[in-house]
C-alpha positions in Angstrom: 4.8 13.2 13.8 2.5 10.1 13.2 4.2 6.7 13.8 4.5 4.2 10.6 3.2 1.1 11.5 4.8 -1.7 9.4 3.7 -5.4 8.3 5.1 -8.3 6.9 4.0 -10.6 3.8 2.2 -13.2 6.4 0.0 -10.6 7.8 -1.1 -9.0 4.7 -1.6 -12.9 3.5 -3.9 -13.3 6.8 -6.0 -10.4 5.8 -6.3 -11.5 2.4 -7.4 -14.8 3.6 -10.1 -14.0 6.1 -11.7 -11.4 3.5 -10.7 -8.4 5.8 -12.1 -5.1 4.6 -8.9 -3.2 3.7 -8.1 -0.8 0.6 -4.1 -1.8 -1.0 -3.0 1.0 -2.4 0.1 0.5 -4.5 1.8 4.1 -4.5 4.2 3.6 -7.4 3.8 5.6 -10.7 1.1 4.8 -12.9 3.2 2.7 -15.5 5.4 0.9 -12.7 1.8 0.1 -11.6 0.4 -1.1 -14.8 4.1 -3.7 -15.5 2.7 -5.2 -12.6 0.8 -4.7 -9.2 -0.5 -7.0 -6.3 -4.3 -8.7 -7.0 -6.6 -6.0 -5.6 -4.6 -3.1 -5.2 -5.5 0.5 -6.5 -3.0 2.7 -7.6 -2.2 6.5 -5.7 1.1 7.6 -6.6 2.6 8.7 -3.4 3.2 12.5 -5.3 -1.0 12.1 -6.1 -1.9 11.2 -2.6 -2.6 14.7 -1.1 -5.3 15.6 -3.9 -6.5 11.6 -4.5 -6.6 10.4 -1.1 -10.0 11.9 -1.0 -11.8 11.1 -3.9 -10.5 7.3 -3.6 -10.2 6.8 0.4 -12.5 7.3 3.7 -10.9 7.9 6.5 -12.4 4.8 8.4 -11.0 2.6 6.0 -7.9 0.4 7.0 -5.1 1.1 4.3 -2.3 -1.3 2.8 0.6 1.2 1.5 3.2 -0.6 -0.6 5.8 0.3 -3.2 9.0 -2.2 -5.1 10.8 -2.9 -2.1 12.4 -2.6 1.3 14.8 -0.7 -0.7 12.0 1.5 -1.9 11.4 4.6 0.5 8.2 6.1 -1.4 5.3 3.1 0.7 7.0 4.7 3.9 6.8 8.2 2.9 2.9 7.8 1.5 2.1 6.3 4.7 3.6 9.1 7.0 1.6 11.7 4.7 -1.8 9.5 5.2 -1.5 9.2 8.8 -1.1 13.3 8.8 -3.7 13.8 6.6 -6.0 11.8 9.0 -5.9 8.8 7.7 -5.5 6.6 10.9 -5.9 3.1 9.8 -3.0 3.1 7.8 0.0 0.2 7.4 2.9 0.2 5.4 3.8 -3.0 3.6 7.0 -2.4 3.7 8.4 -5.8 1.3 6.4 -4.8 -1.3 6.3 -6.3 -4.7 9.7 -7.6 -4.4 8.7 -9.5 -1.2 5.6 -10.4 -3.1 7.1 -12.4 -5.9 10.2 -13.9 -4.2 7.3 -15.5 -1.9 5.8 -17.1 -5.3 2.7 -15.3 -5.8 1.9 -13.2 -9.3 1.5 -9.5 -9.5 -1.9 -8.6 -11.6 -1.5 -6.4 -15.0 
């Protein structure tokens, strides 16, 4: 089984920062997604990701999963199921949106 690699706010901040080439995907539903996501991020709900992993992702790129919370299970889950379908760059941002706005910063709509 692939191993989930996890990263906190300040790193995904540090990439966001220095411009690094990186897809976010928030894998929430579609309307938890439109009430609010992180600046950037594309939205592949983890029960999508199977079929739209390939028309929206390459397998070279470096992937940003992230869901509500810590408390949330489903940026964890999407992650494992990347990884396995060969997609090898892959982090999970486990804080998520929750983490997000108790630092201060504003999710996109």
């Amino acid at each position: 089984m692939a191993k989930v690699k996890f990263i906190t706010i300040e790193q995904l901040l540090e990439m966001i920062e220095n411009k690094e080439e990186f897809k976010l995907v928030d894998v929430l539903r579609e309307g938890d997604f439109k009430e609010g996501h992180i600046p950037g991020a594309i939205n592949i709900p983890v029960g999508n990701l199977k079929n739209e992993a390939p028309k929206q992702l390459n397998k070279t790129d470096r992937i940003v999963v992230y869901c509500g919370s810590y408390q949330c299970h489903a940026s964890t889950n999407a992650a494992r199921i990347l990884l396995e379908m060969g997609y090898g760059n892959t982090v999970d941002f486990k804080g998520g949106k929750k983490t997000w706005t108790d630092e201060g910063f504003e999710l996109e709509k």
